[in-house]
C-alpha positions as CSV (number, residue, x, y, z in Angstrom):
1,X,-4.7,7.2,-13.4
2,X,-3.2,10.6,-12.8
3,X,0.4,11.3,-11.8
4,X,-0.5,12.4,-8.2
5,X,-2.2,9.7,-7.7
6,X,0.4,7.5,-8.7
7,X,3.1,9.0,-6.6
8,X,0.4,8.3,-3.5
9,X,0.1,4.7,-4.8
10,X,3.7,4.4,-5.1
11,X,4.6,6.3,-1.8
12,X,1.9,4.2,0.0
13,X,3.4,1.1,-2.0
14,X,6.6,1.9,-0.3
15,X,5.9,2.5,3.4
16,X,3.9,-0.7,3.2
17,X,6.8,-2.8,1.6
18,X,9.0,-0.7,4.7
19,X,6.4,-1.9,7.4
20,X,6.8,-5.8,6.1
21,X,10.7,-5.3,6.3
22,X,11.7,-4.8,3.1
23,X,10.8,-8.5,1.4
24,X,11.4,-9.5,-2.0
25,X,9.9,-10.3,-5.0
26,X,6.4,-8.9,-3.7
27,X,6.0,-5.8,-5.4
28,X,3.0,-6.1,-7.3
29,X,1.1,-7.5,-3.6
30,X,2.1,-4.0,-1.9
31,X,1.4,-1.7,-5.2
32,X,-2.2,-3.2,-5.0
33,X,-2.6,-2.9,-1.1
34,X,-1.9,0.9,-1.7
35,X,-4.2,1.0,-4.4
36,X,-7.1,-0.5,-2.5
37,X,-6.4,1.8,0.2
38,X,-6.2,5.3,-1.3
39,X,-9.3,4.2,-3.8
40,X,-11.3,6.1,-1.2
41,X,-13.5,3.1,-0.3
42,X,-14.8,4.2,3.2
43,X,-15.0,0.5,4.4
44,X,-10.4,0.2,4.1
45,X,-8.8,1.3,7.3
46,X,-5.3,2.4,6.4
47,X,-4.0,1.2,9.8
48,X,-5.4,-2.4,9.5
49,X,-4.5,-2.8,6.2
50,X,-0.9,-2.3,7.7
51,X,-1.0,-5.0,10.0
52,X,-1.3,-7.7,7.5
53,X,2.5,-6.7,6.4
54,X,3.8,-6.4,10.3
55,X,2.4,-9.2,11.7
């Protein structure tokens, strides 16, 4: 993995854990949401993917 890519992951990582308000202990859940996201599969919608965490 490259370094840009990783700063993506772990900025995405981080608006997600934001958007879920903040929770513990479930790092590892949002790091791979962001992965799955940015992997450029066209079928992931960003914005539903975000919802899981909100609702």
């Amino acid at each position: 993995m490259t370094d840009s890519m990783e700063d993506r992951i772990r900025t995405r990582a981080h608006q997600l854990w934001e958007l879920a308000g903040r929770p513990e202990g479930r790092d590892d859940e949002f790091w791979r949401e962001a992965e799955r996201e940015l992997s450029g599969d066209p079928t992931i919608n960003a914005d539903e993917a975000s919802d899981k965490f909100t609702e």
